[in-house]
C-alpha positions as CSV (number, residue, x, y, z in Angstrom):
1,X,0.0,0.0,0.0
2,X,3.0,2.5,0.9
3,X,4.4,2.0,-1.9
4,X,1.6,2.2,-4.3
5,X,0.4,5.9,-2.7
6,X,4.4,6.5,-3.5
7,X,4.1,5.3,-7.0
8,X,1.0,7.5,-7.9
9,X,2.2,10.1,-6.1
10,X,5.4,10.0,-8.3
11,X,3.2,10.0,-11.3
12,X,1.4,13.1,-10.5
13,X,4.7,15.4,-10.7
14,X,5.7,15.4,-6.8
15,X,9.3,15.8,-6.4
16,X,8.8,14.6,-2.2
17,X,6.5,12.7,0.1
18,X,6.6,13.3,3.5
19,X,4.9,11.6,6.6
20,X,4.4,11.8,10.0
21,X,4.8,9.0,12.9
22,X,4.6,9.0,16.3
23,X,8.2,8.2,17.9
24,X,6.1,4.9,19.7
25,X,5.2,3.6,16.4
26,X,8.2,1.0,16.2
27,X,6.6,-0.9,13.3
28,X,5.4,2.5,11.3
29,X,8.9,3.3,11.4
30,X,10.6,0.8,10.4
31,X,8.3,0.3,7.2
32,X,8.6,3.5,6.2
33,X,12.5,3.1,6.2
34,X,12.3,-0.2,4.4
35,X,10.4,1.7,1.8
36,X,13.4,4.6,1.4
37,X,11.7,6.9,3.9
38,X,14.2,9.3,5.9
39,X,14.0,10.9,9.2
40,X,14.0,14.7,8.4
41,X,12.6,16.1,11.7
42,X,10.8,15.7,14.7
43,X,7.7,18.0,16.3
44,X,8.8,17.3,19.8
45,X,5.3,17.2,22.1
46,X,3.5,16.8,19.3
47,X,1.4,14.0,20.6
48,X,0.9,16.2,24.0
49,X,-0.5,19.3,22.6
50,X,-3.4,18.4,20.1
51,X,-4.4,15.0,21.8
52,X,-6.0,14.6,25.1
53,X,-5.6,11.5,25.8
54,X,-2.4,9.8,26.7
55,X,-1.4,7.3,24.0
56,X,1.0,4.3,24.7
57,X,2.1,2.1,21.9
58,X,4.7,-0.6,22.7
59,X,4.9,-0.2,25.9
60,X,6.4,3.9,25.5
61,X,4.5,6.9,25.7
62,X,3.4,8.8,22.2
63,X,4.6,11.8,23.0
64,X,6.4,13.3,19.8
65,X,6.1,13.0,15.6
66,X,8.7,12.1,14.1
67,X,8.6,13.1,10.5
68,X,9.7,11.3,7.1
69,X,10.3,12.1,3.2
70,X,11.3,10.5,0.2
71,X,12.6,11.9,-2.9
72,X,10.6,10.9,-5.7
């Protein structure tokens, strides 16, 4: 699925992609590496500020995004 929304992305002219994780979403990452992804920032307290709930996710508390791109 990743990488057909990369491949029809591709085909509609966009040089990059870029995504957003949360830095508890061990398995999000590491797929979107597999698939050529790149770490290229993080929004520390993200998670914090525009959710009200707490989230955990293996075991570690959601608290920032951590954001990817690709260069198409």
């Amino acid at each position: 699925m990743i990488l057909d929304a990369i491949e029809r992305t591709k085909s509609l002219g966009v040089k990059t992609l870029e995504v957003g994780t949360g830095n508890s979403s061990l398995g999000q990452l590491a797929l979107y590496q597999k698939c050529g992804f790149r770490i290229v920032g993080i929004d520390r307290d993200f998670f914090i500020r525009y959710y009200q709930e707490e989230i955990i996710e293996n075991g570690i508390r959601c608290t920032d995004m951590i954001r990817l791109s690709i260069n198409l």
